[in-house]
C-alpha distance (Angstrom), angle and dihedral (degrees) to the residues before:
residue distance angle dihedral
X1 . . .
X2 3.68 . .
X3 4.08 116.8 .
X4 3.24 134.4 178.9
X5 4.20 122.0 -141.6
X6 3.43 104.4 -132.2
X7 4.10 102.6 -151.7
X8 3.90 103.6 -30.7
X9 3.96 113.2 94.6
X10 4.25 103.3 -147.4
X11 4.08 130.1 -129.3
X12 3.80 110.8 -161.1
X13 3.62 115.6 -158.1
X14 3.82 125.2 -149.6
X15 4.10 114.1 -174.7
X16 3.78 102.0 -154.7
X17 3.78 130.5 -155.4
X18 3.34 130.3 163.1
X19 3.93 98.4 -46.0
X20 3.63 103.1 163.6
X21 3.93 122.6 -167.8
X22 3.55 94.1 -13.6
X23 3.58 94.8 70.1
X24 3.76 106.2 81.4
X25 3.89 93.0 53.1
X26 3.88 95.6 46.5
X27 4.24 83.4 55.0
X28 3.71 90.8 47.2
X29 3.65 94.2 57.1
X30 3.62 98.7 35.7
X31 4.38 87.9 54.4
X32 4.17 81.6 40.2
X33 3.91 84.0 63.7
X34 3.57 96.1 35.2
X35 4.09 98.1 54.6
X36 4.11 83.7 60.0
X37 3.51 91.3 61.7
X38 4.00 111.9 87.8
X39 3.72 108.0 -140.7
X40 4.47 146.8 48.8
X41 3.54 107.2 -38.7
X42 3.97 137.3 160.3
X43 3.81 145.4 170.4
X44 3.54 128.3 -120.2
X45 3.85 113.2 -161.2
X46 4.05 107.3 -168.2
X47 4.12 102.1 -174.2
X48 4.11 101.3 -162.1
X49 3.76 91.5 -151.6
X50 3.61 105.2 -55.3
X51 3.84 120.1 -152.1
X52 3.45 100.5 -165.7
X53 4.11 128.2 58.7
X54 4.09 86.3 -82.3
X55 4.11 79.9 106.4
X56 3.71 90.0 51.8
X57 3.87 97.6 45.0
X58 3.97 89.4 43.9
X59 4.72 82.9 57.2
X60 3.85 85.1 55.2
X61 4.03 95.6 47.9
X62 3.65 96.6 40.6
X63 3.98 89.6 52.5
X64 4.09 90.2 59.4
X65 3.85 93.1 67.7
X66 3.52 153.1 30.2
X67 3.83 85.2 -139.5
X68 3.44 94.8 63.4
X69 4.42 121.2 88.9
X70 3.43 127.5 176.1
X71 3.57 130.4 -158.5
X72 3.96 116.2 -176.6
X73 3.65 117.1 -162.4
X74 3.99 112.4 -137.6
X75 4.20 91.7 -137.9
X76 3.69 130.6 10.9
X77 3.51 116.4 -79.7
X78 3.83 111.8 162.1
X79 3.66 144.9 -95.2
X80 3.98 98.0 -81.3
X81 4.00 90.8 47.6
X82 3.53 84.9 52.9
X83 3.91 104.2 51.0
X84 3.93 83.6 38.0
X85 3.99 90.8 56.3
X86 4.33 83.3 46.9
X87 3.29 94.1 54.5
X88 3.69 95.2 47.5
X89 3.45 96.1 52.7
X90 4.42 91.4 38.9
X91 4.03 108.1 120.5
X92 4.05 85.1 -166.3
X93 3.89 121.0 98.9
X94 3.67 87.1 -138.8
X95 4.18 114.3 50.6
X96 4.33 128.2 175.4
X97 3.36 135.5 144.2
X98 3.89 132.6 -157.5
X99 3.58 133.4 -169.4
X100 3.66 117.2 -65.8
X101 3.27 96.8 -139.0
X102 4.16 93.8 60.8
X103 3.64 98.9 -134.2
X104 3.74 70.7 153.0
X105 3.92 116.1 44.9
X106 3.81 124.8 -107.9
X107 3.90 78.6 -134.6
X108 3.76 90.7 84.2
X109 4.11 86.3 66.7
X110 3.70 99.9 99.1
X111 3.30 98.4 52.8
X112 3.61 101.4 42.5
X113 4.34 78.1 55.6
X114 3.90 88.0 53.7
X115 3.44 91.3 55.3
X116 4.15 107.8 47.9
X117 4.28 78.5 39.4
X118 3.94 86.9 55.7
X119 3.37 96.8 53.8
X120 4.06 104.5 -82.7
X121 4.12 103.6 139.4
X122 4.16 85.8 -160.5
X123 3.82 131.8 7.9
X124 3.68 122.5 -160.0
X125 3.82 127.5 -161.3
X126 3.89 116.6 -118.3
X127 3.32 109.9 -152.7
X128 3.90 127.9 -145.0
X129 3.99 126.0 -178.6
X130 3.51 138.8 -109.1
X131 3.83 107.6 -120.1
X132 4.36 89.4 9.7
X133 4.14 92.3 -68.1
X134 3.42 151.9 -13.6
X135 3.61 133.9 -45.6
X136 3.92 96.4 -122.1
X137 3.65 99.4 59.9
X138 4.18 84.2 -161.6
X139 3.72 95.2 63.0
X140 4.30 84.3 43.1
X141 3.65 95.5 49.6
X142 4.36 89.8 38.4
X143 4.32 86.7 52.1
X144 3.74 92.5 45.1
X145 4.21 94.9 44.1
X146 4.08 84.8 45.2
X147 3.73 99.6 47.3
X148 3.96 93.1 43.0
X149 3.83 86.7 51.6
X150 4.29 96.2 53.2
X151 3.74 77.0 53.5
X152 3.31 103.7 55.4
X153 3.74 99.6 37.1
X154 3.95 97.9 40.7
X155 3.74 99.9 27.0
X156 3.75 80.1 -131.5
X157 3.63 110.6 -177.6
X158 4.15 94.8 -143.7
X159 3.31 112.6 90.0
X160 4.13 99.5 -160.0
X161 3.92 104.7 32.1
X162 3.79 93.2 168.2
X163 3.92 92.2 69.3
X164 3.61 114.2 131.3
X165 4.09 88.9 -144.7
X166 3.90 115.6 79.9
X167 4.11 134.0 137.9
X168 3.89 130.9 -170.4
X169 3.35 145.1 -170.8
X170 3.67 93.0 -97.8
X171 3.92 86.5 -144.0
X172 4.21 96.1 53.3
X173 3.99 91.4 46.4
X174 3.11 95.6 54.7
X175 3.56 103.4 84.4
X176 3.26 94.2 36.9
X177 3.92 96.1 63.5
X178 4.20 87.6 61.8
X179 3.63 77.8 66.8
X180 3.83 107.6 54.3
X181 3.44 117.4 95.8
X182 4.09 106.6 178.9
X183 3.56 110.0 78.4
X184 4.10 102.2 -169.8
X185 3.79 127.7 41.8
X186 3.79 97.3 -24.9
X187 3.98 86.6 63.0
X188 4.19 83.6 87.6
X189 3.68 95.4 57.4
X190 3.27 98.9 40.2
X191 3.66 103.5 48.3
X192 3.92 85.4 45.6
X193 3.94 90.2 54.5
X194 3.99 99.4 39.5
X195 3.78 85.9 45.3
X196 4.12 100.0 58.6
X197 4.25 88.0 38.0
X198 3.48 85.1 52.0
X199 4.15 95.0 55.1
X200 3.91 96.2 -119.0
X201 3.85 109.3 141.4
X202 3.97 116.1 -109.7
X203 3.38 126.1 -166.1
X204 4.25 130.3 -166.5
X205 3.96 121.6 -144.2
X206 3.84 118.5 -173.8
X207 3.96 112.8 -112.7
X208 3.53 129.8 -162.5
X209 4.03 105.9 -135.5
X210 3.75 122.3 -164.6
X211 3.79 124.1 -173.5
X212 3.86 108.5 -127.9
X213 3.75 105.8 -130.6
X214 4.00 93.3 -156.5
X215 4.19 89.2 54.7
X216 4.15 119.3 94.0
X217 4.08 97.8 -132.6
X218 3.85 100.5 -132.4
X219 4.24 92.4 -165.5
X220 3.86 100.9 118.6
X221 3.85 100.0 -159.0
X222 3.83 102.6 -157.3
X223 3.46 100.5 45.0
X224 3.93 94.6 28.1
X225 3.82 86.3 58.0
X226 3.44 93.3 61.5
X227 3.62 108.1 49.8
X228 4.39 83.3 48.1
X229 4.13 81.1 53.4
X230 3.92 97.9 42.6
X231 3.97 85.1 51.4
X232 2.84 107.1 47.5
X233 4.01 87.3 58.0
X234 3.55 79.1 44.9
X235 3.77 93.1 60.3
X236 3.85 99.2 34.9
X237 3.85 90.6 52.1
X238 4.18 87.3 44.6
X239 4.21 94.7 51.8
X240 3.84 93.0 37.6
X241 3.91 92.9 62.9
């Protein structure tokens, strides 16, 4: 699908941790995509202190183009510091990231563009299944429990915060980032949540998402579980005050 940006130059964010040999093809698709839309884009790796060669593969990608920036993080700090360090440092009007490994297509680009260029201040992937769910039905049941609760307690208006696929108008999320206070997983939730109580527009778009069979998961579910739990207390306590 080729698109052209109408005004807004675009930042694309990629939060990297150890991502091994799948790395190189995820890029090539992602610039594949990128190359059909008409207009000033870049890439901003952020590597949160790597221990594999990811740090190495991301020196031989950034050397191909002038596109291409890469900010390494001297310890590891977590996704949502990373994305929030990408955004900082974006040139575009328009920034987002999604998952490097593209359990959800870099197809989905142009329209997530459309939106913020339409108006939309943030726009959050929704994601639906392959085959109706997942193939643990504890980490289905534990995603549908968790997003029904944000609901509930924040009357958020995003239905699936924890999507790894979400643009902004670089100059709305700005202020809002001075707010966040969860730098790893949490970072989702919370930046979907401070967002909407803030006023900024969000908008949803339907994403396919497909588990990569040759990827490691790294969600824990016990322990993971518990850290969502404790903040979300965290949060409730923090917006009630």
């Amino acid at each position: 699908m080729i698109y052209k940006l109408k005004k807004a130059t675009l930042s694309l964010i990629l939060a990297c941790y150890n991502e091994g040999p799948t790395l190189e093809d995820s890029v090539t698709k992602i610039v594949s995509v990128l190359k059909k839309i008409k207009g000033d884009w870049e890439i901003i790796f952020v590597d949160d202190k790597s221990t594999d060669d990811t740090r190495k593969a991301l020196n031989a990608i950034a050397s191909a183009s002038k596109k291409f920036k890469v900010i390494y993080h001297n310890r590891n700090q977590g996704r949502g510091r990373s994305v929030s360090d990408g955004i900082k440092a974006a040139k575009g009007d328009m920034c987002g990231y999604l998952d490097v490994d593209l359990e959800v297509s870099a197809d989905y680009l142009p329209l997530f563009l459309r939106e913020v260029e339409e108006g939309s201040d943030l726009v959050v992937g929704q994601r639906f299944y392959e085959g109706g769910g997942f193939k643990a039905l504890s980490r289905f049941f534990a995603s549908k429990i968790y997003a029904y609760s944000v609901k509930m307690l924040f009357n958020s208006p995003v239905d699936d915060t924890e999507a790894g696929y979400k643009f902004f108008k670089k100059s709305k999320i700005l202020p809002i980032l001075s707010k966040i206070k969860n730098k790893r997983w949490f970072w989702d939730t919370e930046i979907c949540v401070k967002a909407s109580i803030s006023g900024l527009k969000v908008t949803q778009i339907p994403v396919l998402f497909k588990r990569r069979a040759d990827k490691k998961s790294t969600v824990r579910l016990i322990p993971d579980t518990i850290d969502y739990i404790s903040n979300l207390i965290r949060l409730k306590k923090e917006l009630s005050t």
